[in-house]
C-alpha positions in Angstrom: 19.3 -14.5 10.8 21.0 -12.0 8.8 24.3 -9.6 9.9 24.3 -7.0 7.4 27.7 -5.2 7.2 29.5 -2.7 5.4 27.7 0.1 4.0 26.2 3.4 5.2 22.9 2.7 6.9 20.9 5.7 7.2 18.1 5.2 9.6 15.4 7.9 8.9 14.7 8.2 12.6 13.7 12.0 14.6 17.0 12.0 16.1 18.8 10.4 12.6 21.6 8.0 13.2 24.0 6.5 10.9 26.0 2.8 11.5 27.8 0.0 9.5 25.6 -3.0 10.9 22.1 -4.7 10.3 21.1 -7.8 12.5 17.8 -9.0 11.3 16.1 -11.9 12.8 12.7 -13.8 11.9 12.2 -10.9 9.5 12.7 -7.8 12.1 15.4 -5.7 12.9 17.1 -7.2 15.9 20.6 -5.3 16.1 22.1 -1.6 14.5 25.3 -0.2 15.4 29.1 0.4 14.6 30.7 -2.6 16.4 29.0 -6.1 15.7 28.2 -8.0 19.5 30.2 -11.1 19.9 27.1 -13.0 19.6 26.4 -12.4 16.1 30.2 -12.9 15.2 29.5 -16.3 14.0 26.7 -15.7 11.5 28.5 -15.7 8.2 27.7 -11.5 6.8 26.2 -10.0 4.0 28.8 -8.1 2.7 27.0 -4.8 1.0 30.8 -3.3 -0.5 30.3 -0.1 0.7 26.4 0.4 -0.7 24.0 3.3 1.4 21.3 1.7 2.6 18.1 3.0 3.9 14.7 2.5 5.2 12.3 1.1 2.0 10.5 3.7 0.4 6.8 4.3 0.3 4.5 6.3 -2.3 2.2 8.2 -0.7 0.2 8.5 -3.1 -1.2 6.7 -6.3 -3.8 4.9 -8.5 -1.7 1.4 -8.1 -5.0 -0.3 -10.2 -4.9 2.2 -13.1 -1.0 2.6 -13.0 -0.7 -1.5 -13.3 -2.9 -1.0 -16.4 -1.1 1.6 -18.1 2.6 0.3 -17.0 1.3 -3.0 -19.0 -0.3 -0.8 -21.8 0.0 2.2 -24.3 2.2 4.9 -22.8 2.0 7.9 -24.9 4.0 10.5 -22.6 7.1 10.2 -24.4 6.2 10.7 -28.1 7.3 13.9 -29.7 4.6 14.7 -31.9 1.9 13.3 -33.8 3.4 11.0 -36.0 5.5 9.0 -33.2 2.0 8.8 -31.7 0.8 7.1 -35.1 4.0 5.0 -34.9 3.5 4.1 -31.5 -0.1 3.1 -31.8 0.4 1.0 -34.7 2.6 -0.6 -33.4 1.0 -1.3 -30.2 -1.9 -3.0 -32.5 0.7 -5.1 -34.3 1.1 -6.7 -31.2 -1.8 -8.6 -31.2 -3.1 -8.3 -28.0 -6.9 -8.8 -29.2 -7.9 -6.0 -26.7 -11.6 -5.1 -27.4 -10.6 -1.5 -26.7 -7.6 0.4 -26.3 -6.9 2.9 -23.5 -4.0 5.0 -23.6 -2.1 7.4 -21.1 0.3 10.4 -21.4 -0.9 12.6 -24.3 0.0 16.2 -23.5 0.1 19.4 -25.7 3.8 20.4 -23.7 5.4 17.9 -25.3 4.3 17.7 -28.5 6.1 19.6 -31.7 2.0 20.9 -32.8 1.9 21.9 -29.1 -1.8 20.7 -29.1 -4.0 17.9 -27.5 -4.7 15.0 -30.5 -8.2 15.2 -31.3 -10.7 12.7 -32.5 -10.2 13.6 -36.1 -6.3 12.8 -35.5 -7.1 9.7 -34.0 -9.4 8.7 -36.6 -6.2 8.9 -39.4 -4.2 6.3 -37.4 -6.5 3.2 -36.6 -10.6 2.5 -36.7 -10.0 0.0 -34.2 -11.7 1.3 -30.6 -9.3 3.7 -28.8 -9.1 6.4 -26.3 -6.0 8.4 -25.1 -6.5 9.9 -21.3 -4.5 12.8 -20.9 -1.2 13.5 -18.5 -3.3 14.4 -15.4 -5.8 11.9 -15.3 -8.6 14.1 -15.5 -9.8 13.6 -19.4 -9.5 12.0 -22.2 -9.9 11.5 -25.9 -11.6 9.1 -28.0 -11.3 8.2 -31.6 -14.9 7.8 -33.5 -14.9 4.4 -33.2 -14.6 4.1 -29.5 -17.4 7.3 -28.8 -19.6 4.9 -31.1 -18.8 2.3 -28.5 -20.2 4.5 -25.6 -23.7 4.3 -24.3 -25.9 7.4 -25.4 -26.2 8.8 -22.2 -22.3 9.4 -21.8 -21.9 11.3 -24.8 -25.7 13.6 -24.0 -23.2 14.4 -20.7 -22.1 18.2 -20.9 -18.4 17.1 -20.1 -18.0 15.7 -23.7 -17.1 17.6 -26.8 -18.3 15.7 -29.7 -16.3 18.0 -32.2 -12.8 17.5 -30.7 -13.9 13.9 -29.4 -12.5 14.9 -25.7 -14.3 13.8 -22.4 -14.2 16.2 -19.4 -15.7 16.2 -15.7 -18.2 13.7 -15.4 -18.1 12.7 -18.6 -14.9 11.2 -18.6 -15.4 9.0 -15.6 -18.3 7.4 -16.6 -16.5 7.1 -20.0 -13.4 5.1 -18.5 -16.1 2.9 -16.3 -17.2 1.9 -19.1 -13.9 0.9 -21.1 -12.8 -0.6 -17.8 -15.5 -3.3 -17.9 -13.8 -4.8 -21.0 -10.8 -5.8 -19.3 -10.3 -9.4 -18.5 -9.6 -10.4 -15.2 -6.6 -12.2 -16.2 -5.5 -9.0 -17.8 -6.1 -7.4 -14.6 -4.4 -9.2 -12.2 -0.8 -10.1 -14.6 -0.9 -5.7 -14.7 -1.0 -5.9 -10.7 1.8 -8.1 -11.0 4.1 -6.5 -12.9 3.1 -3.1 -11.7 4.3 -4.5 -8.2 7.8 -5.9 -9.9 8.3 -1.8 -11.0 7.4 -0.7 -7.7 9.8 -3.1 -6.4 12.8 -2.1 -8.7 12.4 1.3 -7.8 12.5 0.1 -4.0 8.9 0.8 -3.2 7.7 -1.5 -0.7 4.6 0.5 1.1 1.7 1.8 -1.1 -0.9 4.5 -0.3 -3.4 3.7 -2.9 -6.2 5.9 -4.3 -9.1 3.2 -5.9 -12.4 3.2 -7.1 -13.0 4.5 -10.1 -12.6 2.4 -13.5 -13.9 -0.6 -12.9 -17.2 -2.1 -12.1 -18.7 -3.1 -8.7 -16.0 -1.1 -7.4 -13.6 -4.4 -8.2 -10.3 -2.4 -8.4 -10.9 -1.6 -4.5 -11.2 -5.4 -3.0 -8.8 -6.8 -5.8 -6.0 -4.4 -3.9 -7.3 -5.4 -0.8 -6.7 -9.0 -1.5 -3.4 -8.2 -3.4 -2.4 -7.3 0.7 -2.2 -11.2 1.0 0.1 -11.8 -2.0 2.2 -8.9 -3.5 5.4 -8.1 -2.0 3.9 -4.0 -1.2 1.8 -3.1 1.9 -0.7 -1.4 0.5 -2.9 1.1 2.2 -6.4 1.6 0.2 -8.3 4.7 0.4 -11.7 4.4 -1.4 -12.4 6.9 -3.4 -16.1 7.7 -2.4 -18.4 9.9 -0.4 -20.6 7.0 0.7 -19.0 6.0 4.0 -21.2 2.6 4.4 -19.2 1.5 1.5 -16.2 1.6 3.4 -17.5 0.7 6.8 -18.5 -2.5 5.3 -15.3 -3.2 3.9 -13.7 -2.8 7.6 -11.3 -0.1 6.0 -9.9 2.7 7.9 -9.9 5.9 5.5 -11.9 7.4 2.8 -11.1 9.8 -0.2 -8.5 10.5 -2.7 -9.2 11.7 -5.9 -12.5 11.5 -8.6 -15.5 11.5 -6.3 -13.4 13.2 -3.3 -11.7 15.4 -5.7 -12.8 19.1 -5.0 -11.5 20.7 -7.8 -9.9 20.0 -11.3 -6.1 20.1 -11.7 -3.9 22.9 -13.8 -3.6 20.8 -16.6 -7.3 21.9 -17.7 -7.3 24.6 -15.8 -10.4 23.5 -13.4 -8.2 23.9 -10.1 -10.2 26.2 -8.3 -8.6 29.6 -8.1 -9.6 32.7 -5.3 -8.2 34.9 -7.9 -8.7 34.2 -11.4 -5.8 32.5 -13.5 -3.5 34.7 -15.3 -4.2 33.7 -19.2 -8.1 33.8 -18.6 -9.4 37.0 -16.7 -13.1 35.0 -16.6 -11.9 32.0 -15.1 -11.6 30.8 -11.8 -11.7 26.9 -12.1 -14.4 24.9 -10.5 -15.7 23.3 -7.1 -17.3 20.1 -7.9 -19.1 20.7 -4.5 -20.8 23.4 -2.6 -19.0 24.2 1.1 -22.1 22.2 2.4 -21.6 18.9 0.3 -17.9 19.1 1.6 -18.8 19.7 5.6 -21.5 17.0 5.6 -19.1 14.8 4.3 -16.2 15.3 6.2 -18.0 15.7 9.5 -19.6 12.0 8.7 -16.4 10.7 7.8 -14.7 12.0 11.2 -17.4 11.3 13.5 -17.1 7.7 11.7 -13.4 7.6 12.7 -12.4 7.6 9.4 -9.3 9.0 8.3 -10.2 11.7 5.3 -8.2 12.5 2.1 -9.5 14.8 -0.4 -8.0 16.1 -3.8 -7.2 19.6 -3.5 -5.3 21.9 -6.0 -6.1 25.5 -6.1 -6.1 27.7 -3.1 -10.3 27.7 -3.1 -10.4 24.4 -3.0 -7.6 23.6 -0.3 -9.6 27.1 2.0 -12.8 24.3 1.1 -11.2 21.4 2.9 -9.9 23.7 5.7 -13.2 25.0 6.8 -14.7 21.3 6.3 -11.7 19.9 8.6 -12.1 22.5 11.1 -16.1 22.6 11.4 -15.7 18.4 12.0 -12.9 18.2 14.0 -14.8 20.8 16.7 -17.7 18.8 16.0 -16.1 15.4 16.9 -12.5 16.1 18.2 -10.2 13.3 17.6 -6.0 13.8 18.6 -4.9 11.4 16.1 -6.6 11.5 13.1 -3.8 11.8 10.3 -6.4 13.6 8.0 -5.0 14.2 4.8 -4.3 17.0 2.0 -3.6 15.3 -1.4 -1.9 17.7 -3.9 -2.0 20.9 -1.7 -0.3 22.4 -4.8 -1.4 26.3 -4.1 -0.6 27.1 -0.1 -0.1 30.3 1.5 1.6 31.0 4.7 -2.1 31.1 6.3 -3.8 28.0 4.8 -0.2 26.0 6.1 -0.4 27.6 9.2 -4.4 27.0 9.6 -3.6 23.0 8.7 -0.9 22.7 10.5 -2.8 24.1 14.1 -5.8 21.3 12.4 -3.1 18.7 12.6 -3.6 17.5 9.3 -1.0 15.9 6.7 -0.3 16.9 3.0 0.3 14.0 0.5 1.9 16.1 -1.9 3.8 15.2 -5.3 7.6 16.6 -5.4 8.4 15.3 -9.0 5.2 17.5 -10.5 8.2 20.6 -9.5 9.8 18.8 -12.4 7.3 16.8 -14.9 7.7 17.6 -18.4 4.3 16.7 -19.2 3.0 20.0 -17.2 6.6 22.5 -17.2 6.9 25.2 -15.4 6.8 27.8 -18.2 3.1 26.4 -18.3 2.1 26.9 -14.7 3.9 30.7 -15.1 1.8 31.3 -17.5 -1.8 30.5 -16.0 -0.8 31.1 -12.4 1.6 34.2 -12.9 2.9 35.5 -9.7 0.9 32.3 -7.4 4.0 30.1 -9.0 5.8 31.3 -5.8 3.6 29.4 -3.4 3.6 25.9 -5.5 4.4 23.3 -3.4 5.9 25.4 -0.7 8.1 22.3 0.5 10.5 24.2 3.0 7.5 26.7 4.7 5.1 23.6 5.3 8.1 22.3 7.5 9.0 25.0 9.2 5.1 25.4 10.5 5.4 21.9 11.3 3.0 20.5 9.1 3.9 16.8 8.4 4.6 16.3 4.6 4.7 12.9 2.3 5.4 12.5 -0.9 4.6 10.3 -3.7 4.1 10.1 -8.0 -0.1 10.2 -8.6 0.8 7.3 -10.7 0.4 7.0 -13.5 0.5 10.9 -14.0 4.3 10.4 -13.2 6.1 7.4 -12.9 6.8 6.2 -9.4 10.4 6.8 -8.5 11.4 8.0 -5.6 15.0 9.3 -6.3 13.4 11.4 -8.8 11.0 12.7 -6.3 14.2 13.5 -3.6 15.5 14.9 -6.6 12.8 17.4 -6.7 11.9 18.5 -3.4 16.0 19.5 -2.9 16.2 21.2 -6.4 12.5 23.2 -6.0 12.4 25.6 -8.9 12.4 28.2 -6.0 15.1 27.6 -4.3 13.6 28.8 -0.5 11.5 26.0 -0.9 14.2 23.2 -1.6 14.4 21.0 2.0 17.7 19.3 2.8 18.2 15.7 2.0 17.6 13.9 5.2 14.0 15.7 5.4 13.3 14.4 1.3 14.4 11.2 2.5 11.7 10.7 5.7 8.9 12.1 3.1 9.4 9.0 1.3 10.1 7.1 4.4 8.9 7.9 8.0 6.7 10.5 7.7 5.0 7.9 4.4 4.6 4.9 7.2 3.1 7.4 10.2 0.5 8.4 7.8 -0.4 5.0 7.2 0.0 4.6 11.1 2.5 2.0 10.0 5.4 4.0 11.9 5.6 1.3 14.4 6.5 -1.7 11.7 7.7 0.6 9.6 9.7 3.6 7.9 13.2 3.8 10.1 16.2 1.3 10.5 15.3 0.6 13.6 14.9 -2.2 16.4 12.0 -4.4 16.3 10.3 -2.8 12.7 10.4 -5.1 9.8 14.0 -5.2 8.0 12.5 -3.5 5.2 15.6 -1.4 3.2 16.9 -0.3 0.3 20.7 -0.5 -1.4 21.3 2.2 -3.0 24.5 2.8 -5.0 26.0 6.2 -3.5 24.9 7.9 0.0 22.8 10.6 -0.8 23.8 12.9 2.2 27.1 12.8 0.5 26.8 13.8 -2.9 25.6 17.6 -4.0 22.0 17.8 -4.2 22.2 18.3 -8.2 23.4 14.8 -8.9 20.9 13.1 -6.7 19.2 12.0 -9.8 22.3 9.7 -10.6 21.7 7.6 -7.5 20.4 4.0 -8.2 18.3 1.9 -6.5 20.8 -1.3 -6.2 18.4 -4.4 -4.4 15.5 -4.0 -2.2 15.4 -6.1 1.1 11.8 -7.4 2.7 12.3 -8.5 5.9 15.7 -9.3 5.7 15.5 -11.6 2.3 16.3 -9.9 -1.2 13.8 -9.4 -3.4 13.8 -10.6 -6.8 10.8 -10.2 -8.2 7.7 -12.6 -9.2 9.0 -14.6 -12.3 8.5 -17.9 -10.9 4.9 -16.5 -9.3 5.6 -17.5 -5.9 3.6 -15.4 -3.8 2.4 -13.4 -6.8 1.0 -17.1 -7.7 -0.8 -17.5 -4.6 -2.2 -13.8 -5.2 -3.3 -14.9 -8.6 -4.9 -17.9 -7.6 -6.7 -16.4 -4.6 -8.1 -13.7 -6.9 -9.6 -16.4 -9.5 -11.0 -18.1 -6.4 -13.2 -14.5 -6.0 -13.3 -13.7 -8.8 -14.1 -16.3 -11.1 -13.5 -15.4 -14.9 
């Protein structure tokens, strides 16, 4: 047993409450309040000097496989132009780490002094050693000539790649990362997974909605997170990212989707989000649906009827009317009260598609820090959406129609922090849009665990859930929303014991060992 005193606890609930005492027993919240019971007045108390603390934070939305392996890796989102990229890959290479390939993350031409993409020619100058860069978004990538001579000929006959510039698109660039992804140990793989949870954990992530799938072979990524359920600190709720829904019923999990082969359009980034009206720079372009309305219903309505729950990647304002009419043609096919479909990205809504999902009953797993992400600036999105920029992420109209609203980082297109992302959804570039602090907190908190259908267990400081929390340095409902960046995430709490990450392996250990028991190097 635990008493818990002295700070602000902040409880997330409907009806929010604040108090000055914990009481957790056998891992579960047993006691909350302002005056301590006489029975608990023996326990000797864990003074928290006048810390905030609330319920532990969930991202709502991620690629935890691929973020492990690029949080362990070659991060190229910070480099300032080409030759800190040359630096920083040399570098990386000096390191020895006798990878077969090398796979990169971050590159983007917003950040960059030649304001330009690196093409294969660049990448050529600074090493022949096997390397590919995939850019901010996810969605592409670029090789250098000795890693597209390392690709099977059938990859680069694919329309999606460019053999001039050495960039991989669409198609092309997923079956181009399948392939890297079979290089990578299984070691390799599960020390990422590790330390990928340790970051989560610092940042006071403790429940993971988790996009896999795509990268590695067999599908590997997906059962390796289901196992890591047994020995990570993090919950972590997998969707697989498929259409093919015996795949999933024979892995007993509950949802399907995501992004890649539930992904309906592109992204902004590449301008493949699909648009009703063309985009702004490009008269002739409206982005593209990877599917036909058909593909989408048939899948969906399979899905629903299966009692899935269905997320699907949509951007532009065709492709999130796509995933409407698909949600609405199932649900009248199969009605179901409670079936927490999801929205992921929902970047482009208008007061009819919110209202239209919001009467469906479906969720939006939507991304607060892209409103700030310097990899993809808003001068940027001006620029190819025009006057649409008014409607990105509408944070403050989705509420009001009583849509229910979760956010997370796409990691590893942005780094999972949650302050950040609270940050963002109270400081929207348009400033109707901005939601008080209490509602960014629940979208990282609550409203993260219901989607999961965790919200009994989970998500509030209250009674009988799991004495999940976070200390955090300052009380954000008591600082002005522009400094809510400058809050720090102090000690995360998992069921009632502080966390302190896996450098002794512990249950990370057990993980590890499980895996190799599988998975057999």
């Amino acid at each position: 047993m635990h008493v818990f005193k002295n700070a602000d606890f902040i409880s997330c609930e409907d009806e929010n409450r604040t108090f000055k005492y914990l009481v957790e027993k056998d891992g579960k919240i047993i006691f909350t309040g302002d005056q301590l019971p006489e029975v608990y007045s023996r326990v000797e108390p864990v003074d928290l000097k006048n810390r905030c603390v609330v319920p532990a934070f969930a991202d709502t939305h991620m690629h935890f496989s691929s973020f492990a392996f690029f949080n362990s890796g070659l991060d190229c989102r910070d480099v300032h132009d080409f030759a800190e990229l040359d630096d920083l890959i040399r570098k990386y290479i000096a390191l020895g780490k006798k990878e077969k390939m090398i796979l990169g993350f971050g590159c983007s031409a917003h950040t960059v002094a030649e304001k330009r993409l690196p093409e294969r020619g660049d990448l050529d100058k600074i090493t022949g050693h096997p390397l590919m860069i995939v850019k901010y978004d996810g969605h592409a990538a670029v090789g250098n000539t000795a890693m597209i001579n390392k690709l099977p000929a059938s990859i680069l006959a694919d329309p999606g790649f460019d053999a001039k510039t050495g960039w991989f698109y669409l198609n092309a660039f997923y079956r181009a990362v399948n392939s890297i992804s079979q290089s990578v140990s299984l070691p390799a793989l599960f020390n990422n997974m590790i330390a990928g949870s340790d970051y989560l954990a610092r940042k006071g992530i403790s429940l993971v909605h988790t996009a896999e799938g795509v990268g590695f072979p067999l599908d590997l990524d997906v059962d390796i997170v289901r196992f890591a359920n047994r020995g990570l600190p993090q919950k972590f709720h997998v969707f697989f990212q498929t259409m093919n829904i015996k795949k999933v019923l024979s892995r007993k999990l509950p949802c399907i989707g995501g992004c890649f082969a539930t992904a309906l359009d592109g992204c902004f980034g590449s301008e493949d989000a699909a648009l009703k009206e063309p985009y702004s720079n490009n008269p002739g372009s409206f982005g593209t649906l990877f599917y036909s309305q058909q593909q989408v219903n048939d899948f969906v309505k399979a899905a629903n009827r299966s009692g899935l729950q269905v997320a699907m990647h949509v951007i532009g304002d065709a492709a999130i009317e796509q995933a409407l009419t698909a949600f609405e043609l199932a649900l009248n096919d199969f009605p179901r009260k409670d079936h927490r479909h999801i929205l992921i990205h929902a970047d482009l809504m208008n007061h009819e598609t919110i209202e239209k999902a919001a009467k469906l009953g479906l969720c939006v797993a939507l991304q607060t820090p892209f409103l700030h992400w310097q990899q993809e600036p808003m001068g940027y999105l001006q620029h190819i959406l025009g006057d649409r920029i008014k409607n990105l992420i509408p944070l403050r109209s989705m509420l009001d129609a009583g849509l229910v609203i979760a956010s997370g980082s796409d990691a590893p297109c942005t780094l999972p922090d949650p302050i950040a992302s609270i940050y963002a959804a109270c400081n929207h570039p348009n400033p109707q849009e901005s939601v008080p602090v209490l509602d960014a907190l629940r979208m990282h908190t609550s409203t993260c665990a219901w989607l999961s259908f965790d919200e009994n267990k989970l998500g509030t400081l209250t009674d009988g859930k799991l004495a999940d929390f976070v200390v955090l340095d300052q009380n954000p409902l008591k600082i002005p929303v522009q400094k809510l960046n400058n809050v720090k995430v102090e000690a995360l709490y998992l069921k009632g014991e502080k966390y302190d990450g896996q450098k002794n392996r512990g249950s990370a250990g057990l993980f590890f060992d499980s895996l190799k028991n599988v998975y057999p190097s």
